[in-house]
Structures are given as C-alpha cells and as structure tokens.
C-alpha positions as CSV (number, residue, x, y, z in Angstrom):
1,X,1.7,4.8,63.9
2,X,2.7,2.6,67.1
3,X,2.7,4.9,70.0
4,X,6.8,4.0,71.2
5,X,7.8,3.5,67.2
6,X,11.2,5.4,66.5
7,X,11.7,7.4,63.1
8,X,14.8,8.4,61.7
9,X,14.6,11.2,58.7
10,X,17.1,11.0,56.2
11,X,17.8,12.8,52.7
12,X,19.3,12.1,49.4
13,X,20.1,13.9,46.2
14,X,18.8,12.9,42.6
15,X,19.9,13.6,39.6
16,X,17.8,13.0,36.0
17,X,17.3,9.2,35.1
18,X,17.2,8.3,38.9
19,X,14.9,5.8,40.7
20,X,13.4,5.0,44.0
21,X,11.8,1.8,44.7
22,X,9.8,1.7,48.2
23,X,8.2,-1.6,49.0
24,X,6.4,-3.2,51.6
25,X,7.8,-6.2,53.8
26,X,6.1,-8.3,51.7
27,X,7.7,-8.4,48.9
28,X,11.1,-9.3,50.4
29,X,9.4,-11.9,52.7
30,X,7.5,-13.5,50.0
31,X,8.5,-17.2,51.0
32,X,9.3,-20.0,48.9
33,X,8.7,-23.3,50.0
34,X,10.8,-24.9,47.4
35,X,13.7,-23.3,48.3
36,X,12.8,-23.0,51.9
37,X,14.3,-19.0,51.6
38,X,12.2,-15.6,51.5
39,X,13.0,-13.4,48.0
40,X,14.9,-11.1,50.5
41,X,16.9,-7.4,49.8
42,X,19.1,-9.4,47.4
43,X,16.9,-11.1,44.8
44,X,15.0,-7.9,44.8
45,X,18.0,-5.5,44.4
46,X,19.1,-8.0,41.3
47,X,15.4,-7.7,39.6
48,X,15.6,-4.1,40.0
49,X,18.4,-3.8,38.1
50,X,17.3,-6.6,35.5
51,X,14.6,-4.2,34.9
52,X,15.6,-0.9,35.7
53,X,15.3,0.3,32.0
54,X,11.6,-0.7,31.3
55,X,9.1,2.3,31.8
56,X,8.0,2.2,35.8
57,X,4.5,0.5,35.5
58,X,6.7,-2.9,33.3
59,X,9.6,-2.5,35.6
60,X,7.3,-3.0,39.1
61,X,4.8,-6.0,37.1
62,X,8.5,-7.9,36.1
63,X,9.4,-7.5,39.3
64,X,6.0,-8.7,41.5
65,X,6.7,-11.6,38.3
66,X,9.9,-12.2,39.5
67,X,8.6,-12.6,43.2
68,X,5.8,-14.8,42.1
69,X,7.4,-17.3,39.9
70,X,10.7,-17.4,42.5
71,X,7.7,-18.1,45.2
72,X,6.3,-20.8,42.6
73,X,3.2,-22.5,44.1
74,X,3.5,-21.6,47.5
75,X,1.3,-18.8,48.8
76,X,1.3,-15.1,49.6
77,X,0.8,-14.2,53.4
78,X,1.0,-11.0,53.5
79,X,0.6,-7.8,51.0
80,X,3.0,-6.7,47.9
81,X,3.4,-3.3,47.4
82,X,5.8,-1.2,45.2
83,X,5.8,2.4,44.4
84,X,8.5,3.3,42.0
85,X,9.6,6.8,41.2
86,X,11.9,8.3,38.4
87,X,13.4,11.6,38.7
88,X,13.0,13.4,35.0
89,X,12.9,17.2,35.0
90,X,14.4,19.8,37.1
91,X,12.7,22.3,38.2
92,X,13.8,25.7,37.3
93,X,14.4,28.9,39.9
C-alpha cells in the first residue's frame, strides 16, 4: 500500500470454537474526552471477552456499543471497523 511499508507474515493454528477479531485503528483510538484516554487494546480485549459468547454479528454491535458509550458525547474521527471470524468445522482430507 505505501511504497517503503514493511510486512511481516505470521501464522496461527485454530481449533473449533475459536475467534479472530481484526479491527481498524479506529476502534482502539476512539477518544473520550471525558476521560481524556483512547478505548485502547485493553478496553477492547476486556469487551471481547464480555462478549465472546454472543453469535458474531451481537458480539461486534456490543462491542462498537461499548466503544460508543465509553466515547460518550465526544465524536468519531476516524472509521470503526471489525470483522470477526469463528472457526466451526474442520475440513476433512
């Protein structure tokens, strides 16, 4: 995307009942002026888990909830997006 960017590629295993949460910068940005504190890796990683056993489309609305009522009335500056995944069958050889 940016012509001097560095990747990395990395791996990981799943097993059944897994999930992957990718989100955009915004979501852990998302700034409240009340607290004067982004949401950051933490609060995320805690409403993840809060959530983690609602089916995929709840568990992502709780969580862009949980951003927007820890945010309160201050605004959004840049984009929230999550894409969650669950790992359910394995596939047969």
């Amino acid at each position: 995307m940016f012509e001097k960017a560095e990747y990395e590629d990395s791996s990981a295993s799943f097993t059944r009942g897994d999930r992957y949460l990718v989100y955009t910068d915004g979501i852990i940005e998302a700034y409240s002026e009340e607290v004067e504190e982004q949401f950051g890796e933490k609060r995320l990683h805690d409403s993840f888990k809060k959530h983690i056993e609602r089916p995929l489309d709840q568990m992502i609305r709780s969580i862009i909830n949980d951003v927007k009522k820890f945010m309160g009335k201050s605004k959004f500056y840049d984009d929230l997006a999550i894409v969650a995944v669950e790992y359910r069958y394995r596939i047969k050889s």
